[in-house]
VEXDREN-2710 file (C-alpha; in Angstrom, 1 decimal):
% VEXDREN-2710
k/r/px/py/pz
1/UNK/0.0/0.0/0.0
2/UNK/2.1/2.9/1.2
3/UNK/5.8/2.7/0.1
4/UNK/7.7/-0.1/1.2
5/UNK/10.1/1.8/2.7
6/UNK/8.2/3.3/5.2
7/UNK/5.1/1.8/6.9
8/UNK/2.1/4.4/7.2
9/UNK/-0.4/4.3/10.1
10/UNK/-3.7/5.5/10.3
11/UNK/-4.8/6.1/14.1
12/UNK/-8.5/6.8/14.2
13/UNK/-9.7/8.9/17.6
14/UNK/-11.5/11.5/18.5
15/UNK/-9.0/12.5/22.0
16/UNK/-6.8/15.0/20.2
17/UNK/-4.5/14.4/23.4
18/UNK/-4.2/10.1/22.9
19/UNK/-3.7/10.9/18.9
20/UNK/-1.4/13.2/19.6
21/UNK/0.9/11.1/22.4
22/UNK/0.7/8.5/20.0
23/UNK/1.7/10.3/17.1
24/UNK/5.2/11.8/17.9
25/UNK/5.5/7.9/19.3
26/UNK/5.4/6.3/16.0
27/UNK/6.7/9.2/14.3
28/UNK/10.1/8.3/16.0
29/UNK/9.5/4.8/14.7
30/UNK/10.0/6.2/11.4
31/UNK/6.3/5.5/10.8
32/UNK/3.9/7.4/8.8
33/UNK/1.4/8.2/10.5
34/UNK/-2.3/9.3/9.3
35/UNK/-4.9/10.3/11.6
36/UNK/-8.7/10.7/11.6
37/UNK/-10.4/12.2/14.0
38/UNK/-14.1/10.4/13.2
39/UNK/-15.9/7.6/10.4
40/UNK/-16.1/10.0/7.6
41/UNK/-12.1/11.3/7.8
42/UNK/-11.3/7.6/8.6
43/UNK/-13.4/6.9/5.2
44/UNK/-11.3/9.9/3.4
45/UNK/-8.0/8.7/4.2
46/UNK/-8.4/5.0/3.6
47/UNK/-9.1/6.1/0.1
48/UNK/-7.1/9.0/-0.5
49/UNK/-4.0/7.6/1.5
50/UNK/-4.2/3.8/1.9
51/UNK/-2.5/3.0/5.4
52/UNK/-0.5/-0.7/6.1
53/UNK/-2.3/-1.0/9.1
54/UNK/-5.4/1.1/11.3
55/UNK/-5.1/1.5/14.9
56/UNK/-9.1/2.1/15.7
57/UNK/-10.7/3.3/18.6
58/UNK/-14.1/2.2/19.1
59/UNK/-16.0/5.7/20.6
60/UNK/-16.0/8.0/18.1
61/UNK/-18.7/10.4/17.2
62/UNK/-22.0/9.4/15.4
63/UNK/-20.6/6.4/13.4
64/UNK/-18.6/4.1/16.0
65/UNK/-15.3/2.3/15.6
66/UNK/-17.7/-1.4/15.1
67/UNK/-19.6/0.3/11.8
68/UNK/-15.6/1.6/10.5
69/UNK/-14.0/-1.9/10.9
70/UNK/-17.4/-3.4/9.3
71/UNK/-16.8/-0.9/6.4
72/UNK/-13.2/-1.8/6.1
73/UNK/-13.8/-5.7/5.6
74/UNK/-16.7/-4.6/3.3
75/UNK/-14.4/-3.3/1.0
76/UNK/-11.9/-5.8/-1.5
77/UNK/-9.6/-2.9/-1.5
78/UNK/-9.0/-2.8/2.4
79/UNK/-10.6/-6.3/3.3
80/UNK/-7.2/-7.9/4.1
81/UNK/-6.0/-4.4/6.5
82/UNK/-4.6/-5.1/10.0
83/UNK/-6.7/-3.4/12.1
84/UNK/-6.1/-3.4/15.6
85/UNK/-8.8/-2.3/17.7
86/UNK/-7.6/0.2/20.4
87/UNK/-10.1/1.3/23.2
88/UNK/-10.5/1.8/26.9
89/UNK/-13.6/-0.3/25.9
90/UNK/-13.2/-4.3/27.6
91/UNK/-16.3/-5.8/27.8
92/UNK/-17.6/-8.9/25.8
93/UNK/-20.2/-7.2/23.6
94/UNK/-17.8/-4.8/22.0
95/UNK/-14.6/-7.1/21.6
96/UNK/-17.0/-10.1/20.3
97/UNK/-18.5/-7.2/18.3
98/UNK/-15.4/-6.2/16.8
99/UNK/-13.7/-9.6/16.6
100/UNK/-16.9/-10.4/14.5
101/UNK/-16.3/-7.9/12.4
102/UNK/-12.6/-8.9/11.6
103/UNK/-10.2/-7.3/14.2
104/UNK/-6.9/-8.1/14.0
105/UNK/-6.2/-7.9/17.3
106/UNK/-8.0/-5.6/20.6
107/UNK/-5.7/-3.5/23.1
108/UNK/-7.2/-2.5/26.1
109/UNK/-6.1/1.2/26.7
110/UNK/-6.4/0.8/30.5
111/UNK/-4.2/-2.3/30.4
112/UNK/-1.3/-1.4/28.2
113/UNK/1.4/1.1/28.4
114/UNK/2.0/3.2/25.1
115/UNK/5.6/1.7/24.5
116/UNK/3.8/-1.9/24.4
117/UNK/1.1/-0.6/22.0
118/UNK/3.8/0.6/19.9
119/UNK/6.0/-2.9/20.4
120/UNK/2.8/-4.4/19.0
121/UNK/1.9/-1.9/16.0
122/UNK/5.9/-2.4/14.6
123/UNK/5.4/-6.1/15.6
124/UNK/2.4/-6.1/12.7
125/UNK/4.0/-3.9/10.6
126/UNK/6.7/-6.0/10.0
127/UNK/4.5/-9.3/8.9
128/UNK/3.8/-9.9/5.5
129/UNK/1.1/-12.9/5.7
130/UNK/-1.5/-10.5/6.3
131/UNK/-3.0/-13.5/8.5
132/UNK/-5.3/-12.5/11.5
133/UNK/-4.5/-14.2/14.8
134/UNK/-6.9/-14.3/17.4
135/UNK/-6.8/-11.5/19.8
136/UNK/-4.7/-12.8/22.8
137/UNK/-2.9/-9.4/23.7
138/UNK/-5.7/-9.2/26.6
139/UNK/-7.6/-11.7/28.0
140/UNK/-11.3/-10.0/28.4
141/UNK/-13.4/-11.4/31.7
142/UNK/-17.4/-11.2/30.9
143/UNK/-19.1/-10.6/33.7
144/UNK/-22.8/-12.0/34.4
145/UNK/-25.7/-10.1/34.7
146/UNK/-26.1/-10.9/38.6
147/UNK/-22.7/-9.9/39.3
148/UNK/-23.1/-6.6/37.6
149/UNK/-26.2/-6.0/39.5
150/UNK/-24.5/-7.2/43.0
151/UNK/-21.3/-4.6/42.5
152/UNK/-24.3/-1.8/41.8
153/UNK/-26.1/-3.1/45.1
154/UNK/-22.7/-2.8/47.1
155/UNK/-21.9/0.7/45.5
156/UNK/-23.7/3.2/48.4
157/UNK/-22.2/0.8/51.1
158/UNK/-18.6/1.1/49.3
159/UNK/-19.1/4.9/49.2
160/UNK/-20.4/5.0/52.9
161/UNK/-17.4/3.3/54.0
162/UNK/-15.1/5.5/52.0
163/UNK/-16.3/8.9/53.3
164/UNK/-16.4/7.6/56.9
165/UNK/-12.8/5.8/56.7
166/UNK/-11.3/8.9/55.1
167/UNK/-12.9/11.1/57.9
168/UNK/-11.7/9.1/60.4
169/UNK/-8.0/10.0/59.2
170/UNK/-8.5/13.3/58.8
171/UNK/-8.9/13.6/61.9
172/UNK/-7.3/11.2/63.6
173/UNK/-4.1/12.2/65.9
174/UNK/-0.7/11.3/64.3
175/UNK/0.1/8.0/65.5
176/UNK/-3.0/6.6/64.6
177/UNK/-3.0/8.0/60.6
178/UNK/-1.1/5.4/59.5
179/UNK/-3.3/2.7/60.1
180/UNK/-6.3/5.0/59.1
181/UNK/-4.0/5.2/55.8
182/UNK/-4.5/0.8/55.8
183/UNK/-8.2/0.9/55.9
184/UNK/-9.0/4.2/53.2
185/UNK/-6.6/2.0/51.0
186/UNK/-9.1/-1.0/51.7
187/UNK/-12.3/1.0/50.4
188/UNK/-10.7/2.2/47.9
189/UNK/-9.1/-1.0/46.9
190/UNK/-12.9/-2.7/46.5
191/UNK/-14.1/0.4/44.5
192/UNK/-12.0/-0.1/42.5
193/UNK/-12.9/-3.6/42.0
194/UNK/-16.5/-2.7/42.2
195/UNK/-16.0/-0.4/38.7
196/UNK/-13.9/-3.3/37.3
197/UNK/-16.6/-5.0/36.7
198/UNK/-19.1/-2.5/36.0
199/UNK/-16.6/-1.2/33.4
200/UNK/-17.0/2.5/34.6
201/UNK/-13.7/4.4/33.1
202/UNK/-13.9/7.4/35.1
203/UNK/-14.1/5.5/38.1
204/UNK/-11.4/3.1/37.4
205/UNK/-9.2/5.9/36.8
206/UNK/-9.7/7.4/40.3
207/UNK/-9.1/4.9/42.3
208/UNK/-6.0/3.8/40.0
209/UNK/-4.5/6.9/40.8
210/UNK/-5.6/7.5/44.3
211/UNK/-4.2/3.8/45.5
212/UNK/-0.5/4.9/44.9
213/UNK/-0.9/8.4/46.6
214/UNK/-2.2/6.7/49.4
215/UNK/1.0/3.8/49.1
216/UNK/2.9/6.9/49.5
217/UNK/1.3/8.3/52.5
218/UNK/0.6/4.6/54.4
219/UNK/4.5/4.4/53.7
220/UNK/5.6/7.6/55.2
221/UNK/2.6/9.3/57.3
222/UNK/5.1/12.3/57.7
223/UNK/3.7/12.4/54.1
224/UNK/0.2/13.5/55.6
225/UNK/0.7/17.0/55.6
226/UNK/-1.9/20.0/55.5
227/UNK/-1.9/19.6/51.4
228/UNK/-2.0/16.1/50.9
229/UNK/-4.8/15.9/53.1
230/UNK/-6.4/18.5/50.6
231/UNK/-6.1/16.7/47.8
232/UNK/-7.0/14.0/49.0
233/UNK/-10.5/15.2/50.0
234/UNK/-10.5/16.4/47.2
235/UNK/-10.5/13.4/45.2
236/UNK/-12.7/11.0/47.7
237/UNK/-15.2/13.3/47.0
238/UNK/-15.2/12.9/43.7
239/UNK/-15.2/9.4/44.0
240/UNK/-18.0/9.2/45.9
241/UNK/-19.7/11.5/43.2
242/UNK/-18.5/9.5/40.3
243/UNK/-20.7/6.5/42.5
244/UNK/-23.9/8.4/42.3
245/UNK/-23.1/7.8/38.9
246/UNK/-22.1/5.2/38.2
247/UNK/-25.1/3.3/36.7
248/UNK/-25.3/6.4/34.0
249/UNK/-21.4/6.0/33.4
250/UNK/-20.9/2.5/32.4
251/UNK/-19.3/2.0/28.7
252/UNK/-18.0/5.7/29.1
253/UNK/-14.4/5.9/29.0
254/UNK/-11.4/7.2/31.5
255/UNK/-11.0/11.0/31.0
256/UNK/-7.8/12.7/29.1
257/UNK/-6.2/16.0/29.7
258/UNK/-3.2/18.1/28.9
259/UNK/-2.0/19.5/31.8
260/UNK/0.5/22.6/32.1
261/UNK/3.3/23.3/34.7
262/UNK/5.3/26.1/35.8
263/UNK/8.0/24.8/37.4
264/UNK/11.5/26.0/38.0
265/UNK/12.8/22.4/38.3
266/UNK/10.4/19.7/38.1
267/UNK/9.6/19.1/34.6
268/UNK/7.3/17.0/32.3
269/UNK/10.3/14.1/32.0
270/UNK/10.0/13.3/35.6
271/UNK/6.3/13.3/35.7
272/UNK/6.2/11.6/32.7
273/UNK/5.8/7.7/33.9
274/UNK/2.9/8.6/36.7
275/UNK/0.9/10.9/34.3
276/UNK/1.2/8.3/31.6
277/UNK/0.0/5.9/34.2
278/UNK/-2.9/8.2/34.6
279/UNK/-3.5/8.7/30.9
280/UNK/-2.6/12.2/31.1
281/UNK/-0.1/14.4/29.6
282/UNK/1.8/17.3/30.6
283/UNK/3.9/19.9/29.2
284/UNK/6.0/22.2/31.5
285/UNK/8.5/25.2/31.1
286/UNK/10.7/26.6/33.9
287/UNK/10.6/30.6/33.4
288/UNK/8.0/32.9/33.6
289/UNK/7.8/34.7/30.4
290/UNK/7.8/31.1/28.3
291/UNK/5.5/29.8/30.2
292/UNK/3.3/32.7/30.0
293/UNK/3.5/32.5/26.2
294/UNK/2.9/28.8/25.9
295/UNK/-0.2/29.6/28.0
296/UNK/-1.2/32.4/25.5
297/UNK/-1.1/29.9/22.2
298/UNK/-2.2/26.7/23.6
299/UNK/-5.4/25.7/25.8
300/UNK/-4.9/23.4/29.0
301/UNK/-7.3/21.2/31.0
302/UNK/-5.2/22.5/34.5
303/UNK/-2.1/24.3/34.9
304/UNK/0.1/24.2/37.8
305/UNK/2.3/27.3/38.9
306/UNK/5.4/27.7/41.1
307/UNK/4.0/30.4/43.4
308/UNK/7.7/31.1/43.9
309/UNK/8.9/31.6/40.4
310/UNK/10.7/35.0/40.1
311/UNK/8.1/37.9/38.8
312/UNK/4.4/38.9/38.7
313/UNK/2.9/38.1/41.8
314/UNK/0.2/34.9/41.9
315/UNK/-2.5/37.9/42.0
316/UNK/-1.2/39.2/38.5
317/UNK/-0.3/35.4/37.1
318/UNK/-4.1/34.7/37.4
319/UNK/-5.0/38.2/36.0
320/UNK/-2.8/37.5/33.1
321/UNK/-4.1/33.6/32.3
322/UNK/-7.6/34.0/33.0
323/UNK/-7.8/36.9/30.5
324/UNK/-4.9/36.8/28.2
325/UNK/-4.3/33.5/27.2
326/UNK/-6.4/30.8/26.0
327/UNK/-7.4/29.6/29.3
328/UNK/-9.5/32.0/30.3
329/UNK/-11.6/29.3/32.4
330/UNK/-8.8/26.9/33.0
331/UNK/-8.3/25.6/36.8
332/UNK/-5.0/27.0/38.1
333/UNK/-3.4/25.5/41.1
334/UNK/-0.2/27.3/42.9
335/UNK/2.5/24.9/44.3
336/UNK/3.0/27.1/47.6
337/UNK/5.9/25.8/50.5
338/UNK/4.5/24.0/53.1
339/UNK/4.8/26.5/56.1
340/UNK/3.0/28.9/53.8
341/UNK/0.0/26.3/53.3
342/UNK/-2.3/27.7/55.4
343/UNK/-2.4/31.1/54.9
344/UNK/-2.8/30.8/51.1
345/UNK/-5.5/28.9/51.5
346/UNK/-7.5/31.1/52.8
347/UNK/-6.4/33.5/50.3
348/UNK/-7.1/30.4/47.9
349/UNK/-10.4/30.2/48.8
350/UNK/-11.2/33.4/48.3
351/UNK/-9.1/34.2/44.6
352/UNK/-10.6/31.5/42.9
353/UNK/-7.4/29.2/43.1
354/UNK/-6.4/25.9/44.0
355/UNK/-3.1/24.6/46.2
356/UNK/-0.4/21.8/46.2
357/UNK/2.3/22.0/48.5
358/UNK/5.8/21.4/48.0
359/UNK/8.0/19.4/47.0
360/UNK/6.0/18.0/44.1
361/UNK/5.4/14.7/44.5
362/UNK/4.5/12.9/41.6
363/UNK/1.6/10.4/43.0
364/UNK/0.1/13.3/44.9
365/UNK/0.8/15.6/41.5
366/UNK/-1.1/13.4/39.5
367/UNK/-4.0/13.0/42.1
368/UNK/-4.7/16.2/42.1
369/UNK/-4.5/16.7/37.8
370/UNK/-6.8/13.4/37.4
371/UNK/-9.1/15.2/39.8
372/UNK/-9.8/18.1/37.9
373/UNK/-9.8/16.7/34.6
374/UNK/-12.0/13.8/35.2
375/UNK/-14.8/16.4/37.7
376/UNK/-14.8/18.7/34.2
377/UNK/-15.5/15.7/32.4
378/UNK/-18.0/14.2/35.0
379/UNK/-19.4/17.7/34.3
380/UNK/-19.7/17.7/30.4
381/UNK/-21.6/14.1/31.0
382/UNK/-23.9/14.6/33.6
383/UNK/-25.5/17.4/31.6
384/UNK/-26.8/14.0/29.3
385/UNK/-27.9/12.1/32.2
END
């Protein structure tokens, strides 16, 4: 199809962010890579610019990622394509759907780092049989009707015992927090279990992220300071919303975000593993007047600013963000010291900001990013329920 000496891909997606991680990815594979954002563009390009293989995503806009591969096999031109099926999507009905339908293979978003998908991608790229194998990459567990209904059942008792456990450490007296640490790791531990099952993304995503914050803090409960506690809170409660919801949020998948830092020394390399883990992605600059400008031309989900960074003053920072930039109703956050924690967040409260204390950790970093990024898309969703 394309010229033998380079392979071209065509990633199908609607998540500007997970086309875009993926694209400089395979890029630096020396693949050529196509992308389409819906059906109709996938449709375009398959004619226009015939890939060597399709990595699809199932939820796209009015046509889904079933109807594309259908069209694909339909056609004698593209009837023999690879096509591996890429979604956050795991239950039976959509992977027996697809693998109907002729998938080459499925990949499981939520299971599968991006360096694996790419291992995979090249892997294909480099047969010439053409030959399907059955999809083995992930092994996907159906899960009865009766269990489904028994993990809904359970879900106000889970939440119940989340909000009181994580109470109970709040304010519990030093000595004791590590062991309230043990038992908010044990709710949190079988809602995430529960939403397993129930295949709720949003959910899974939470408590995937919250369970190594809270490692972190069961490990050292010097840890437990005045800001992790915040974001913390922050984050339970959410949980315990995304419960509420969680009948109406089943088949939806986890959330993605591009996040922005302000940092003079922690930078996007060093976050890079636990954001991936969290399916987000971050960019970061160290000085004032670059980060201002990469504000200015780019929009963000969240950005996270040294409150010490030499310059304008948090006051003016906000000013200039929230009305000349592109993120005029983008979340900031300040990283503020500790011994400074308290103060600013009563002046947090009343500026329309939010905190994280220093050092930056990375688990309690990306905590606080999923939180925002999956409440705004909890937002956007609810509005349908």
């Amino acid at each position: 199809m394309s010229d033998s000496t380079q392979k071209r891909l065509l990633i199908v997606d609607d998540d500007p962010v997970v086309t875009r991680v993926y694209e400089n990815l395979f890029r630096k594979e020396g693949i050529e890579v196509v992308t389409a954002a819906n059906a109709e563009e996938a449709y375009e390009s398959l004619r226009k610019t015939p890939p060597d293989l399709v990595l699809l995503d199932l939820f796209l806009p009015k046509i889904n990622g079933v109807e594309v591969l259908k069209s694909i096999r339909g056609n004698v031109a593209t009837k023999s394509l690879p096509v591996v099926v890429f979604s956050t999507s795991a239950t039976s009905r959509y992977v027996d759907a697809a693998w109907r339908e002729g998938a080459t293979r499925f990949l499981a978003k939520d299971h599968f780092d991006p360096s694996q998908i790419v291992d995979l991608v090249r892997e294909l790229l480099n047969e010439t049989t053409g030959t399907r194998s059955k999809p083995a990459v992930v092994e996907v567990q159906s899960v009865s009707n009766e269990e489904l209904q028994k993990a809904i059942e359970m879900l106000p008792t889970l939440q119940g015992e989340l909000r009181d456990r994580w109470h109970g450490l709040v304010i519990a007296e030093s000595e004791l927090r590590k062991s309230k640490v043990k038992e908010v790791t044990a709710a949190v531990q079988q809602l995430s279990d529960a939403s397993d099952k129930l295949r709720v993304g949003l959910l899974q995503q939470m408590c995937a992220g919250l369970l190594p914050f809270l490692a972190w803090l069961q490990d050292k409960p010097i840890n437990i300071t005045d800001s992790a506690l915040r974001t913390g809170s922050q984050a339970t409660e959410l949980v315990m919303a995304l419960c509420d919801y969680a009948g109406d949020l089943q088949m939806e998948p986890p959330a993605t975000g591009l996040i922005f830092l302000a940092h003079p020394k922690v930078t996007s390399v060093e976050l890079q593993p636990v954001m991936r883990r969290a399916r987000l992605s971050v960019v970061s600059a160290k000085e004032v007047t670059l980060a201002l400008s990469v504000c200015a031309q780019n929009r963000f989900q969240l950005i996270l600013w040294d409150a010490d960074l030499p310059g304008p003053s948090t006051a003016d920072i906000l000013h200039r963000l929230h009305t000349e930039s592109s993120n005029k109703e983008t979340p900031v956050v300040f990283i503020t010291k500790s011994d400074d924690f308290e103060a600013r967040a009563k002046e947090a409260a009343a500026g329309g900001y939010d905190l994280l204390g220093k050092p930056v950790v990375p688990d309690e970093f990306a905590v606080k990013a999923l939180t925002y990024i999956v409440r705004e898309q909890l937002t956007k969703l609810s509005a349908f329920f």
